[in-house]
Structure formats: C-alpha cells, structure tokens
C-alpha positions as CSV (number, residue, x, y, z in Angstrom):
1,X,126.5,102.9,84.3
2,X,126.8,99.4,86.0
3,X,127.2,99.1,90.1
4,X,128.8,96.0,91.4
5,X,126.7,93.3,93.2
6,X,128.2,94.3,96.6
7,X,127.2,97.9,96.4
8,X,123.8,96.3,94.8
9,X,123.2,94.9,97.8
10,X,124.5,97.3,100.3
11,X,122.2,99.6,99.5
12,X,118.9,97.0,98.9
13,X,120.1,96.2,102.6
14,X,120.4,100.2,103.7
15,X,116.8,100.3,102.0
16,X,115.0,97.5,103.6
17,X,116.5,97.7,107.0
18,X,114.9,101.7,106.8
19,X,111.5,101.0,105.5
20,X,111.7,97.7,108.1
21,X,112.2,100.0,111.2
22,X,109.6,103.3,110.0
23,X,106.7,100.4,109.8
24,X,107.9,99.1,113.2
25,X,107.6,102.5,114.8
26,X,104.2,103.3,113.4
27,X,103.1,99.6,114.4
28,X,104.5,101.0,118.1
29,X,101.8,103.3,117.9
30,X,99.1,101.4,117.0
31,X,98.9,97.9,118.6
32,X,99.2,99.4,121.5
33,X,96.0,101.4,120.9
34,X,94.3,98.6,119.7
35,X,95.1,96.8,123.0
36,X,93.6,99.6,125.0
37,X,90.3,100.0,123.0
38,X,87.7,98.6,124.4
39,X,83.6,98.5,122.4
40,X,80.9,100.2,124.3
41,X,77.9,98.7,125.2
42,X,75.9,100.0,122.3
43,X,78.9,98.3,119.8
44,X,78.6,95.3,121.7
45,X,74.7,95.2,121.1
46,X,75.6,94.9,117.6
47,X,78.0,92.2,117.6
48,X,78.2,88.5,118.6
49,X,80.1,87.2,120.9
50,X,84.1,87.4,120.1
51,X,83.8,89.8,117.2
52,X,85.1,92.3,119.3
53,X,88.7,90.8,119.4
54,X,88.3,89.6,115.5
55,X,87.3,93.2,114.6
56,X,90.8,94.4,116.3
57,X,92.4,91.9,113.9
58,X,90.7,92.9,111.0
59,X,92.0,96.7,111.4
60,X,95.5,95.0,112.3
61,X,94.9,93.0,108.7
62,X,94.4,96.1,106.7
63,X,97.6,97.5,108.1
64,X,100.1,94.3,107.4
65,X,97.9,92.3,105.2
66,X,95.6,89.3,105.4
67,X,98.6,87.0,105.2
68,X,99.5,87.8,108.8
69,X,97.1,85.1,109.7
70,X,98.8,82.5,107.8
71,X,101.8,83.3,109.7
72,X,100.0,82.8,113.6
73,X,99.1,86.7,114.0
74,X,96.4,86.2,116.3
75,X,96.6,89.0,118.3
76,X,97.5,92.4,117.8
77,X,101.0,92.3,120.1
78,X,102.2,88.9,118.1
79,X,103.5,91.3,115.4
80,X,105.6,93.2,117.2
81,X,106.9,90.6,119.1
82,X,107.4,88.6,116.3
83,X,108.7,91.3,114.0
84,X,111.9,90.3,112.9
85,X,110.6,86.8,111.6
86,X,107.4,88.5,110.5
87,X,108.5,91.4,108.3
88,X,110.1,90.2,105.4
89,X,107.6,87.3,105.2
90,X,104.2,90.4,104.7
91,X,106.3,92.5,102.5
92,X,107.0,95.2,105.6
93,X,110.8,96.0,104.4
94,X,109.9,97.8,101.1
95,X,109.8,93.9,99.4
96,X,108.0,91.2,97.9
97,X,110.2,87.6,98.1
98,X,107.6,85.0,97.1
99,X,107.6,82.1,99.5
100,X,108.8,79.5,97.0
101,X,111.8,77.5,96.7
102,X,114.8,79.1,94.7
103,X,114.2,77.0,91.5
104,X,110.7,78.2,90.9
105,X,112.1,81.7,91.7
106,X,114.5,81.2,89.0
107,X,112.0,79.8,86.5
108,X,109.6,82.8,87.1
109,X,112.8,85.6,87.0
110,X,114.4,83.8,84.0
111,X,111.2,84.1,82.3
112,X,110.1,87.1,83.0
113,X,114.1,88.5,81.7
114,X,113.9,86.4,78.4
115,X,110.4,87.9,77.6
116,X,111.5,91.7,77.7
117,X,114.7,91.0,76.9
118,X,112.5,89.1,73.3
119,X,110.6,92.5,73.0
120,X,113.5,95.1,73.4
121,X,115.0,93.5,70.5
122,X,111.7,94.1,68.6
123,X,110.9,97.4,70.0
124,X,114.0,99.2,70.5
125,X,116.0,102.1,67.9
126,X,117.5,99.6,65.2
127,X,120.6,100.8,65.6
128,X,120.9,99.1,69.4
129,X,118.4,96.2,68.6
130,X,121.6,93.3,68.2
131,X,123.2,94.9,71.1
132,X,120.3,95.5,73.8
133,X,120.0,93.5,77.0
134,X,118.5,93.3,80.0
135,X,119.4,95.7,82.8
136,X,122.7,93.8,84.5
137,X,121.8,95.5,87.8
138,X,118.3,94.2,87.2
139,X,119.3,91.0,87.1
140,X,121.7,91.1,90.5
141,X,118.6,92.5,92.3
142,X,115.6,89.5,91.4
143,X,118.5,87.3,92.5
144,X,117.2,88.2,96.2
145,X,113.7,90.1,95.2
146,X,111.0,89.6,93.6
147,X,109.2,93.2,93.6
148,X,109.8,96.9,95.3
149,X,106.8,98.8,96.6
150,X,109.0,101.4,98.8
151,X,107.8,102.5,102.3
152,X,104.5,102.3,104.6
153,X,102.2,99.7,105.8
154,X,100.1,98.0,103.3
155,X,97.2,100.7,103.6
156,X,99.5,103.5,102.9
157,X,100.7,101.9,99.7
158,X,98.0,100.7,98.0
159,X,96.7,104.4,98.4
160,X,99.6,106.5,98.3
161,X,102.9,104.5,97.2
162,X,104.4,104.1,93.8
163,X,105.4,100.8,93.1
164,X,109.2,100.9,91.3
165,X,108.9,97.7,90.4
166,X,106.3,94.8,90.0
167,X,108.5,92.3,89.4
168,X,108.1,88.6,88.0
169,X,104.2,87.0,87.6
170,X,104.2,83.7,88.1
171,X,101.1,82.9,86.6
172,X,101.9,84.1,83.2
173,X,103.7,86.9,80.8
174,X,101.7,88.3,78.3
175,X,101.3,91.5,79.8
176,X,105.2,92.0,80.0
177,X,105.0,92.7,76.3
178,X,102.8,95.7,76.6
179,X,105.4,96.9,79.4
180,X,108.1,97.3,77.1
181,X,108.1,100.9,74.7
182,X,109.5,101.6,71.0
183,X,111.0,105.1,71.5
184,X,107.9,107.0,70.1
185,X,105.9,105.4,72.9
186,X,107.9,106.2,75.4
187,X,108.4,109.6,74.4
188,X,104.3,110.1,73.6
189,X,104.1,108.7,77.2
190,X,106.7,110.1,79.5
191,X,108.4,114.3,79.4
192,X,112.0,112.0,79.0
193,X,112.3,113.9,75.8
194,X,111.4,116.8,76.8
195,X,114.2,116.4,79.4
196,X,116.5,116.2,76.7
197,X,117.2,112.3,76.9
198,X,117.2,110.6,73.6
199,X,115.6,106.9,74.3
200,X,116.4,103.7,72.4
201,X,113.9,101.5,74.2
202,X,112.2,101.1,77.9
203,X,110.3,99.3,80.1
204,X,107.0,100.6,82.3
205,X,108.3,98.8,85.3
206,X,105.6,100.3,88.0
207,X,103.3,102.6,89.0
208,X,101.7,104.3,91.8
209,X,99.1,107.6,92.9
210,X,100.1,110.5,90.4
211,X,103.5,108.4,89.0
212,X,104.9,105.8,86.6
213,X,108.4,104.3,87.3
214,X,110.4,103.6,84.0
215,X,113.7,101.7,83.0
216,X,115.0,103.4,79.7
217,X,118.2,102.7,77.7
218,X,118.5,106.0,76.8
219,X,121.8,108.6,76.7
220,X,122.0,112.8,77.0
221,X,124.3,113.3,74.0
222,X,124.6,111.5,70.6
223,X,128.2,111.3,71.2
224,X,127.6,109.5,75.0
225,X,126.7,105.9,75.3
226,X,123.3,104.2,75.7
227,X,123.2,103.3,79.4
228,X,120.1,101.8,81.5
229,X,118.6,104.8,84.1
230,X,116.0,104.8,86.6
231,X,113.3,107.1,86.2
232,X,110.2,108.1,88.6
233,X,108.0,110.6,86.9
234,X,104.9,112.4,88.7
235,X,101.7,113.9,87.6
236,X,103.1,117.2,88.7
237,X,105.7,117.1,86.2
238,X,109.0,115.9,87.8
239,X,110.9,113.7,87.0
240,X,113.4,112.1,89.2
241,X,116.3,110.4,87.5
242,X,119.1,107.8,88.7
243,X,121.8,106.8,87.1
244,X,122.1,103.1,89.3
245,X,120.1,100.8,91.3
246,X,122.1,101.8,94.6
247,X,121.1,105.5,93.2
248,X,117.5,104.9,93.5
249,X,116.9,102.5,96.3
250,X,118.5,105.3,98.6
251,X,116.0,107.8,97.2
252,X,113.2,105.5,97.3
253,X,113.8,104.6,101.0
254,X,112.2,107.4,102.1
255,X,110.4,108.6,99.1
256,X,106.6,108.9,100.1
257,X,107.3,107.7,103.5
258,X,104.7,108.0,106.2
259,X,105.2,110.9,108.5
260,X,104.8,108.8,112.2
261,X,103.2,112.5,113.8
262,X,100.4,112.8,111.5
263,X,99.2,108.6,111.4
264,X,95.3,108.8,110.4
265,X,93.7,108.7,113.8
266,X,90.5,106.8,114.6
267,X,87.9,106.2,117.2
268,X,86.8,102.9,119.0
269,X,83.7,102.7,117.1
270,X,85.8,102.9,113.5
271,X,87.3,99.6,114.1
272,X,83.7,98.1,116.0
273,X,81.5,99.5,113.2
274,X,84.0,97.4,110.8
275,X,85.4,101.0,109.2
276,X,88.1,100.6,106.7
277,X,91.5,102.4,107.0
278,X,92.1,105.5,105.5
C-alpha cells in the first residue's frame, strides 16, 4: 500500500507538532523549578564559585541535549522562550534533520537508499529479487527527515524510547548491510511468521528498550501482493503492524509518551551533587 506525499506529510506534521508540544509542557514544569532552586550552604561549600548556575544547565543539558549550548541556551528560561526556533534544531519534535545544506542531505539519503536497495536484491526471496525496491513512502519521508526517535526529552529516549528509524550515517555504510534480512533471518529473528506473514526480504530499521522496529516486504496470502509494512515488535510479544507511513507516525506519536503527572521528581541537592537524570 502506497500513501501519497501529501498525506505523507500531513501526518509527519500531525506527529511532530504533538511530540513538539508534550516536551514543551514537561519543559513548563521543569525550568521553572530549576529557576526556583536554590544550593544550600553545605552544596555551596562544595562548589566554586558559579557552578551553581552551570550545574542548573547541566541538568537542563541532559534533558534537551548538549547541543542546546551551541544554539545560545544559557539559561534555563532561553528554551522556552526560544522554543519554536529551538525545537526542531535539538531533535524535540520526534526528529533528527542534520544541520547540513540539502545537497549533502541528498548525498547521505541517496546513499544510504542505493546501499539497501544493493542488498534487498541479494537477500531477498528470488522470486521478487528483479522487482524489489526501496520503500516509495521511505523515500518521500528522508526528503524532509533524517531519523524518527518518537516522543520525550532526550533522557526519556535514550532510556525508554524505541527508535523507528535511525536514518542515513553520514560517516559511512557498512553497517546498513547487516540491517537488511534474507527471509530466514527475519523469520529466526522476529514472531512475523508466526503472525502468519510470509516475508520476501526486510530491513532492521531501529530499536529501542524491549523492541526492534522492522520494514518487511512481506504479504498475508500467496494470492495477495508483496507490499512494504511497518512493524514495531516488543519483548512482551506484540507486535504492532501498519500498513503506511501515515499509519504508523499516528501511532507512534504517542506511543511511549511521557505521562506529564508522574515526571521523575528530584531534590535541590540531585542537580548540586551533579546527579544524573533518571
């Protein structure tokens, strides 16, 4: 099943506008905290003079990522005031867009394509192996990004997030090679056959706590065509399936999301003894 670039990106728009506003409202909560915190005297003895303020900043850091300083975040409120610029550029909308101009974007995408696209036509059944492609809707979506890491800060997804999709590397493609799965791999690693889909080939697109995200060219029935799907599976055995991009991103908007009632919450002397987040 194909979408058309317009629902494409309706739907990356639906999903990065959500995930934008959820991190907004948990940064609403805690720069404001981190502006009324103040070290006690005995967290002061401990630190020089001005590491109060920097040790703020590092907390703030681990929540929207050390590149925040690249971009002028020098104090805690400059995020939210700046938010609208700042979000897309330290990945806070469910995104990765490298900050490169649109020819070395194209180099890296076109690359990263023409390497699986080499490896399906190795790996996959022989009977699709002159006919595979690329996913179409794959394509339409690296056009305006380069990864999807789904919802929270940047602490939440390192430890809690899947990652659909890494995305192109710039600094090389071997590994892209291993990514992509002959039909017995896919079916040793995933419960897609044990689902009752017959797989011609696929690609181990992410990854995440407890899950693997897949893109298989695979089909129900030996009388239905081989399509591209969307796949999600957990380590408690479930596996979430969609049929399009659009299909996915609006599941994956709130998949995992961060419940904004039950935040971690910490002390004054978690950020002054230099804790990390949790």
């Amino acid at each position: 099943m194909h979408s058309t670039t317009a629902e494409i990106l309706e739907a990356l728009d639906e999903y990065r506008t959500h995930i934008a506003a959820h991190n907004r409202r948990a940064l609403e909560i805690y720069v404001p905290w981190l502006e009324s915190i103040t070290p006690s005297e005995d967290d002061l003895e401990d630190m020089e003079d001005g590491r109060a303020e920097e040790r703020k900043m590092d907390f703030l850091y681990q929540l929207i990522g050390s590149g925040a300083a690249d971009h002028g975040v020098e104090k805690p409120r400059d995020i939210l005031d700046r938010y609208d610029e700042l979000c897309p550029l330290l990945c806070l909308d469910g995104t990765l867009v490298r900050p490169s101009d649109e020819a070395e974007r194209a180099w890296a995408r076109d690359r990263h394509f023409r390497t699986i696209e080499e490896e399906l036509k190795k790996k996959a059944l022989e009977d699709v192996r002159d006919t595979i492609t690329v996913p179409a809707e794959m394509l339409v979506l690296a056009e305006h990004v380069d990864s999807l890491h789904g919802s929270g800060l940047m602490d939440w997804i390192s430890e809690h997030q899947v990652t659909f999709w890494y995305g192109p590397e710039w600094h090389g493609s071997s590994y892209l090679a291993e990514t992509v799965m002959t039909p017995d791999e896919i079916r040793e690693g995933s419960s897609l056959g044990a689902e009752g889909w017959e797989v011609a080939a696929g690609v181990e697109c992410g990854a995440g706590e407890n899950a693997t995200a897949w893109i298989a060219y695979c089909r129900k029935a030996s009388t239905d065509p081989w399509e591209w799907r969307y796949f999600v599976e957990r380590l408690e055995y479930r596996l979430d399936v969609f049929d399009t991009i659009p299909d996915l991103l609006r599941w994956y908007k709130t998949f995992r999301e961060q419940s904004l009632v039950n935040l971690p919450e910490y002390e004054p002397q978690d950020i002054y003894n230099g804790n990390t987040v949790r």
